[in-house]
C-alpha positions as CSV (number, residue, x, y, z in Angstrom):
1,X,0.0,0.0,0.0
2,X,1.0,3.5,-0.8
3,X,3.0,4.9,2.4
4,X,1.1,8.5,1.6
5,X,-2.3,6.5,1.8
6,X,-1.1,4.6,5.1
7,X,-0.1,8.3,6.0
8,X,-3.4,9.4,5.4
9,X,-5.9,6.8,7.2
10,X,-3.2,7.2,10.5
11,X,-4.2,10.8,10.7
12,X,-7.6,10.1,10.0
13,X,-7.9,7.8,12.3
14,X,-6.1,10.3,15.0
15,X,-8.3,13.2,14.1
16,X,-11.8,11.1,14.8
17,X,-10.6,9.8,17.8
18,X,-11.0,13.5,19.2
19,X,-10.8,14.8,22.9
20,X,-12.4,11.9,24.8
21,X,-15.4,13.3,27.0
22,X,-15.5,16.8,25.0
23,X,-19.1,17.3,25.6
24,X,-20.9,19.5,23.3
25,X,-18.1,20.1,20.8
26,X,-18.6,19.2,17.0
27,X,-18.0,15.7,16.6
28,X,-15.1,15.0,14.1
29,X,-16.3,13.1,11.1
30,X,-13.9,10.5,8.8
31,X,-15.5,13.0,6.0
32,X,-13.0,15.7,7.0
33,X,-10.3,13.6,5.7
34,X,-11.7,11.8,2.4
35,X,-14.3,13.6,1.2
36,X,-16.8,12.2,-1.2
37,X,-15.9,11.7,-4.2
38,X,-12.0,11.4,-3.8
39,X,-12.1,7.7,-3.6
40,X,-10.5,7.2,-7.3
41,X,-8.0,4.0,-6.8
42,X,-8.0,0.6,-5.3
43,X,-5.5,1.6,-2.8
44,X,-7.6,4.9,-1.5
45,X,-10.3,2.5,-1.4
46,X,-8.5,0.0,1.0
47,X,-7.2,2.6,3.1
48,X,-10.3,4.2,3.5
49,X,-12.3,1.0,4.7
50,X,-9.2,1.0,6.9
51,X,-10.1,4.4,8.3
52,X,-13.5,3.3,8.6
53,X,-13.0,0.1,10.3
54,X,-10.6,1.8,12.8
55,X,-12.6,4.9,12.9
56,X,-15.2,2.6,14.1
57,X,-13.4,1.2,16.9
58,X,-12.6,4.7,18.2
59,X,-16.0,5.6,18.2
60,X,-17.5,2.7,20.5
61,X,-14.6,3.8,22.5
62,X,-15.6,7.1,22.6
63,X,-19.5,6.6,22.8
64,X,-18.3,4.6,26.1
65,X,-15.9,6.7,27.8
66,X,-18.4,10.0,27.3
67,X,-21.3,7.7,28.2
68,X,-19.1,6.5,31.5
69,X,-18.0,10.9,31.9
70,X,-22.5,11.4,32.0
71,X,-23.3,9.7,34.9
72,X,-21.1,12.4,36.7
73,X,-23.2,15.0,35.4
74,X,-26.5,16.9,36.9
75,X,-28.7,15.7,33.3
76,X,-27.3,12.3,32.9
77,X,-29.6,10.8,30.6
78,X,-29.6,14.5,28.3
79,X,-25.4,14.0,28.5
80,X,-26.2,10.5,27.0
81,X,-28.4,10.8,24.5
82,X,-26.3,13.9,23.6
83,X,-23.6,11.1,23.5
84,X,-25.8,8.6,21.5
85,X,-26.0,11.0,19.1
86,X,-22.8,11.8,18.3
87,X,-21.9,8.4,18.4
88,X,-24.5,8.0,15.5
89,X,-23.6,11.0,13.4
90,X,-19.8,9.4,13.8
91,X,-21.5,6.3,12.5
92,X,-23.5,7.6,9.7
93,X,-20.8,9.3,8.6
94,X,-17.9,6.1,8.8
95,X,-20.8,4.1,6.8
96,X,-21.0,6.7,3.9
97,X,-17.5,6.4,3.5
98,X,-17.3,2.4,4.0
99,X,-20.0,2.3,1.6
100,X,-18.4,4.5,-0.9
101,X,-15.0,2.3,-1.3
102,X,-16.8,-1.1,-1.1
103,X,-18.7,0.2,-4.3
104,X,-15.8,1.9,-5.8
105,X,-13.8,-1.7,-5.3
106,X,-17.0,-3.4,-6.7
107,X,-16.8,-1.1,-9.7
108,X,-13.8,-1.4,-10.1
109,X,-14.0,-5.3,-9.8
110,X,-16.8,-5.1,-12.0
111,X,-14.9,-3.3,-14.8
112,X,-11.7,-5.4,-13.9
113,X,-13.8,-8.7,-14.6
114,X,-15.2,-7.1,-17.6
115,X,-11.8,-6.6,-18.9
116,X,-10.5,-9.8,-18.0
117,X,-13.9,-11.3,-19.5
118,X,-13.5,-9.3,-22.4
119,X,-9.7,-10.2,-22.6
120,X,-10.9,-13.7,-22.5
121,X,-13.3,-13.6,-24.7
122,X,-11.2,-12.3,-27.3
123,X,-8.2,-14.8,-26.3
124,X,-10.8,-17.3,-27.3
125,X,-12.6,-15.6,-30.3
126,X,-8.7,-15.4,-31.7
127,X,-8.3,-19.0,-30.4
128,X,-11.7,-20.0,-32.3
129,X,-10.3,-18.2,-35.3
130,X,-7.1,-19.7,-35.6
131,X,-9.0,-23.4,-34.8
132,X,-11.1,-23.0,-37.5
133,X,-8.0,-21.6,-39.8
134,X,-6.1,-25.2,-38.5
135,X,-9.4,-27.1,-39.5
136,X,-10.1,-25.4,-42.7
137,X,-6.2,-26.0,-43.7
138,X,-6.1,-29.6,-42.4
139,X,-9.2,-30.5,-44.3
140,X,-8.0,-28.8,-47.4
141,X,-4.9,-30.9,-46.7
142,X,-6.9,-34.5,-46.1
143,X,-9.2,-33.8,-49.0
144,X,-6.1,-32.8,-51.3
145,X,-4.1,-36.4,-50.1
146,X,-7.4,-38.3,-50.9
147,X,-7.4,-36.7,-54.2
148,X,-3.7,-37.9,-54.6
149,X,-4.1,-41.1,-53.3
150,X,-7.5,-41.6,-55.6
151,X,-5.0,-40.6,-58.8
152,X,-2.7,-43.3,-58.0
153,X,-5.3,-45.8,-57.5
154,X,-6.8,-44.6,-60.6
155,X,-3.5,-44.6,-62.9
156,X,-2.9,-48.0,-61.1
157,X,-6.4,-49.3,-62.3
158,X,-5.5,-48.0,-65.9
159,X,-1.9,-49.5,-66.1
160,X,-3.9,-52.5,-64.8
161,X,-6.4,-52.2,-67.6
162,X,-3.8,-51.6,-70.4
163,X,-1.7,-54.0,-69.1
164,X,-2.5,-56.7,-71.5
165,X,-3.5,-54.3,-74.4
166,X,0.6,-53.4,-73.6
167,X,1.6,-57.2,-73.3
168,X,-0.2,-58.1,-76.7
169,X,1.6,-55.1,-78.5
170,X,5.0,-56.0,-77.0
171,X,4.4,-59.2,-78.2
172,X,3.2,-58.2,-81.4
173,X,6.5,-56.2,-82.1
174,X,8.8,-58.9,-80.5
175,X,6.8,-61.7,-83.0
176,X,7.2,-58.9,-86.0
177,X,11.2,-58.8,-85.3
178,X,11.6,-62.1,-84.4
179,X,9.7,-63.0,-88.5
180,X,11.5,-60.0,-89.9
181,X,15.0,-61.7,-88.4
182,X,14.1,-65.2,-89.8
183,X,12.9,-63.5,-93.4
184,X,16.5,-61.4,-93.8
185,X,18.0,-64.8,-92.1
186,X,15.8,-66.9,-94.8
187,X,16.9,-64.4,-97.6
188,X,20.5,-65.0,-97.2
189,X,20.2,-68.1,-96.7
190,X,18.1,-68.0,-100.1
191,X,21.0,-66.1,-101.8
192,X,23.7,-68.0,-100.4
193,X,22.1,-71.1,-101.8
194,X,21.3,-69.5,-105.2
195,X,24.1,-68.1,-105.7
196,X,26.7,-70.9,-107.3
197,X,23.3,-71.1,-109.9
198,X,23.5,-67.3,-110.6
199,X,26.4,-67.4,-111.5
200,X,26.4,-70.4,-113.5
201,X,23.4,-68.7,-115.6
202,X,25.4,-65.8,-115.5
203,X,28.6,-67.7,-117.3
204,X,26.1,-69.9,-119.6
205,X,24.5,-66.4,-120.8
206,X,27.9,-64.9,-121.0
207,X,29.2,-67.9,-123.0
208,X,26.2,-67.7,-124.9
209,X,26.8,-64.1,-126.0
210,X,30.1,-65.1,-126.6
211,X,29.4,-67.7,-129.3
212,X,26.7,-65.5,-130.5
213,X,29.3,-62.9,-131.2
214,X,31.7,-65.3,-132.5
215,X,28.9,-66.3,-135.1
216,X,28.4,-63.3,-136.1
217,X,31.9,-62.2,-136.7
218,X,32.6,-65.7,-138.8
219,X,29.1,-65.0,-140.8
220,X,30.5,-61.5,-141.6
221,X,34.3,-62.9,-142.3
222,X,32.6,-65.6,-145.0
223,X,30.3,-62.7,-146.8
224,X,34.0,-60.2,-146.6
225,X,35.8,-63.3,-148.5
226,X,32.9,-64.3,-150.5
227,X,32.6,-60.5,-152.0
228,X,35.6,-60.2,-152.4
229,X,36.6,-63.5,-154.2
230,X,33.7,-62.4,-156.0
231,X,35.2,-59.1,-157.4
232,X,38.5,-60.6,-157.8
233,X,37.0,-63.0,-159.8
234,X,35.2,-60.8,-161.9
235,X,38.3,-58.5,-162.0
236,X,40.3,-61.5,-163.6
237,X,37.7,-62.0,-165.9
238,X,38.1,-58.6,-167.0
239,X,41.9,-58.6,-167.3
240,X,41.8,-62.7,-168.6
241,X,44.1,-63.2,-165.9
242,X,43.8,-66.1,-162.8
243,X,41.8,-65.1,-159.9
244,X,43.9,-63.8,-156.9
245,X,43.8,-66.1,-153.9
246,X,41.0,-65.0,-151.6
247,X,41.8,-62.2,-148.8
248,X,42.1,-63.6,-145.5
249,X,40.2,-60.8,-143.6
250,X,40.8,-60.3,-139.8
251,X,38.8,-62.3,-137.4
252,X,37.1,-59.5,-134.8
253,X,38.7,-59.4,-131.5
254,X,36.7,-62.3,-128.8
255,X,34.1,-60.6,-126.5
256,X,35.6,-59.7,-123.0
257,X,34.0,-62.5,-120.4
258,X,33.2,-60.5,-116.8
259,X,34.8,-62.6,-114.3
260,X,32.1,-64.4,-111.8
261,X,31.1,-62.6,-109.2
């Protein structure tokens, strides 16, 4: 507690207690010291109900000791009821100010539970808030991975499905090389076979040519030697002399033979 309030309530306190047994003067009141209206803090408001709470002790002890000073007087029961009712004006007064900082605290409780109610109910709103964030985001996240895992199961389902279509056209190109293999293989083999024939035909045809040309060449030869015995003859005739002996022409060069291949 502030040491000016402790301060304070001390000299309040002091000040109420008064001259013990002053009849007839003004009775002190705790007002004197807070006045109303000046309660404005939880520690004025302690200290006060501390004034009032020792103020109140003081006065029993004060309504007693002028109540005991009255019987010593001529009017005792005037002295007391003069006593009585200081003693309530004392108390009137200490309750005014008890009540005032027991509602200021209450207030002040009030608007202190209202801000921690408000604080909390904002902690939670922002809580609530980022919850629903986390469960918007996590069921964006499950719904995404069950689209991803329904993908896979579905590409899975179609490599299944085309799984045979794939097999039958792997095969179908493995069966195409394998018969393209044994055709070239079948082809060589063909050529390999055919070829001591081919070239054979090749020689016969070449030899054919050959004798063709050499035909030829001897037909031509005879018609050369047969013209020109012919004109020699004739020649002779003309002159009366013998025939010359025939020209022996020039056979034609033989036909080049390609060599086999």
């Amino acid at each position: 507690m502030n040491s000016r309030l402790v301060l304070w309530a001390v000299v309040t306190c002091v000040v109420m207690a008064g001259p013990v047994g002053a009849q007839g003067a003004e009775p002190v009141l705790l007002r004197s010291t807070i006045p109303e209206g000046s309660i404005d803090s939880a520690e004025k408001a302690d200290a006060a109900l501390a004034a009032s709470e020792q103020a109140r002790t003081e006065n029993d002890q004060t309504y007693a000791a002028e109540r005991r000073a009255c019987f010593k007087k001529f009017l005792v029961n005037a002295c007391i009821d003069q006593a009585k009712a200081a003693s309530r004006l004392r108390m009137a007064d200490i309750d005014a100010v008890e009540r005032e900082a027991k509602r200021y605290k209450r207030v002040a409780q009030g608007d202190k539970s209202a801000n921690e109610r408000k604080e909390k109910a904002d902690k939670n709103a922002a809580n609530a808030e980022q919850d629903a964030a986390q469960r918007a985001q996590s069921k964006l996240d499950y719904e995404s991975h069950q689209e991803d895992a329904k993908r896979k199961v579905q590409q899975r389902a179609d490599q299944a499905a085309q799984a045979p279509a794939h097999a039958a056209t792997q095969a179908a190109h493995l069966k195409n090389a394998t018969q393209k293999e044994a055709n070239e293989a079948k082809d060589t083999a063909t050529r390999a076979a055919e070829a001591p024939k081919a070239q054979s035909d090749r020689k016969e045809k070449e030899d054919e040519a050959k004798d063709r040309h050499d035909r030829l060449a001897k037909k031509h030869i005879e018609k050369e030697n047969e013209r020109a015995t012919k004109a020699a003859e004739q020649a002779a005739k003309n002159a009366n002399l013998p025939p010359p002996p025939p020209p022996q022409a020039d056979l034609p060069a033989p036909v080049p033979v390609a060599p086999p291949r």
